[in-house]
C-alpha positions in Angstrom: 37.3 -14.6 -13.2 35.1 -16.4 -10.6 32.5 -18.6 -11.4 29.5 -18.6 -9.4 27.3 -22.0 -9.3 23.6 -21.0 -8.5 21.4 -23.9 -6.1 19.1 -25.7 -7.7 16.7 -24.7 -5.0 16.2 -21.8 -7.2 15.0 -23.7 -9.9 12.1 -24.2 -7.6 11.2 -20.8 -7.0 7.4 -19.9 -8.7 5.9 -16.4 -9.0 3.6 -16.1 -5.8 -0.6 -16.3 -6.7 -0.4 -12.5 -6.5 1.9 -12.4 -9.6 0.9 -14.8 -11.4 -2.5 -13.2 -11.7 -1.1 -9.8 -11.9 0.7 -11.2 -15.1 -2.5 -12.9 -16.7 -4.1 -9.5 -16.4 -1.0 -7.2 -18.0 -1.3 -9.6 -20.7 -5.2 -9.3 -21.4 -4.2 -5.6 -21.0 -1.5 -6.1 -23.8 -4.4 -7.6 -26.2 -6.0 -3.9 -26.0 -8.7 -5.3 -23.6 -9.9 -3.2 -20.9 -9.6 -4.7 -17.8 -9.9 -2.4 -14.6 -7.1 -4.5 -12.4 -8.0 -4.5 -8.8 -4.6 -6.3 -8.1 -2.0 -4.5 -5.2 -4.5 -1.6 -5.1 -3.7 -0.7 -8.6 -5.4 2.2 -9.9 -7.5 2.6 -13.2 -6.8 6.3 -13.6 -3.5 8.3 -14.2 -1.7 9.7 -11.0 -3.2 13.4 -10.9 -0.7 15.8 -12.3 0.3 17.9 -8.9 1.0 14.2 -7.1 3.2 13.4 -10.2 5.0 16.8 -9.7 5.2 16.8 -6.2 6.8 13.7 -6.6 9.5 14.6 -9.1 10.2 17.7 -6.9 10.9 15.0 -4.0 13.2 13.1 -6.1 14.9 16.7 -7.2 15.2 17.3 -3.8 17.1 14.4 -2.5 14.4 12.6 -1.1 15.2 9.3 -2.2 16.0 7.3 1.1 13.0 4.8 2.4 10.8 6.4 4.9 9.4 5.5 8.1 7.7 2.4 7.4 4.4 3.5 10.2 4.6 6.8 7.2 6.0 10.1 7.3 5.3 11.9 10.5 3.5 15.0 9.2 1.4 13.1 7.0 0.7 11.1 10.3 0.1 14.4 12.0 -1.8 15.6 9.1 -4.3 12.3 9.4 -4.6 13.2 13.5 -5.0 16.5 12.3 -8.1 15.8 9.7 -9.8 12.8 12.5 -9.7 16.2 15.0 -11.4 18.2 12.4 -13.6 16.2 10.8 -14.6 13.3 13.2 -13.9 14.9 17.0 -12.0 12.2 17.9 -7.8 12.1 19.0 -5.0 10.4 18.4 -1.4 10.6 18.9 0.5 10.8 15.4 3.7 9.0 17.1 1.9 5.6 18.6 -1.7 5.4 16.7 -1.3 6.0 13.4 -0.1 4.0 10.4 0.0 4.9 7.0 1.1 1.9 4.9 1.4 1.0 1.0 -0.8 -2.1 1.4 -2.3 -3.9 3.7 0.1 -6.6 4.5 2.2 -4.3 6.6 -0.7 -2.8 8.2 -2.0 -5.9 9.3 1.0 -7.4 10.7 2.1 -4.5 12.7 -1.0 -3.5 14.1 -1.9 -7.5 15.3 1.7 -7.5 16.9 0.3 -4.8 18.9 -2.5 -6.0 20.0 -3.5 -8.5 22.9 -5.3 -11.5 20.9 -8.1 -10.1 18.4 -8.2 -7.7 15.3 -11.5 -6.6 13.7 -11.0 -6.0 10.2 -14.3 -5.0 8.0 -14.9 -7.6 5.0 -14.7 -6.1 1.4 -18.2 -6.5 0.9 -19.2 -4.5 4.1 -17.8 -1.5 2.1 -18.7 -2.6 -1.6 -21.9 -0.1 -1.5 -19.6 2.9 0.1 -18.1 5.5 -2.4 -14.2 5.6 -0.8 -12.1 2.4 -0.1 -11.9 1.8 3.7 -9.9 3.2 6.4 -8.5 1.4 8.9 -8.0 3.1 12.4 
């Protein structure tokens, strides 16, 4: 049998801010406190039951590879789609659109992209608006 010797650099190694606090909040949570988390997005409310089936369908399905990290093409096209509809203006699913899990990603990819500004709304121009805000 081989023994492995870990560094001691990983001694070193500290939960990042966002964890910590995460953490702090589970265990106020754990208490029986209600605490509405506003940590990676996390939602207040149980996923709605045709998201949780659609997803267990997926997973029946095979559908357990990563996807494309810009998001899945037709719900790309579906966002083009809905902006044509609802708001007259056009985009192209395949260059302009990004559907990420957070905002980390988004905002990486998309200032890659572009030559040496991003706008970005604050939070609190959108605190008085009823849906979390897109970016575009």
């Amino acid at each position: 049998m081989t023994t492995m010797t870990l560094s001691s650099r990983l001694d070193a190694l500290r939960p990042t801010a966002v964890n910590s606090i995460l953490a702090e909040v589970r265990a106020v949570q754990a208490t029986g406190a209600t605490v509405v988390s506003l940590m990676r997005g996390e939602p207040d409310f149980r996923t709605p039951p045709h998201i949780a089936e659609a997803a267990a369908r997926a997973l029946t399905d095979g559908r357990t590879s990563y996807a494309d990290n810009r998001g899945e093409l037709r719900l790309r096209e579906a966002v083009v789609a809905k902006l044509l509809r609802d708001n007259a203006v056009t985009y192209d699913a395949g260059s302009e659109i990004l559907v990420t899990t957070g905002a980390t990603f988004g905002t990486v990819r998309t200032r890659a992209r572009m030559p040496s500004t991003l706008s970005m709304p604050r939070a609190t121009d959108c605190a008085s608006e009823r849906t979390a805000p897109v970016a575009l």
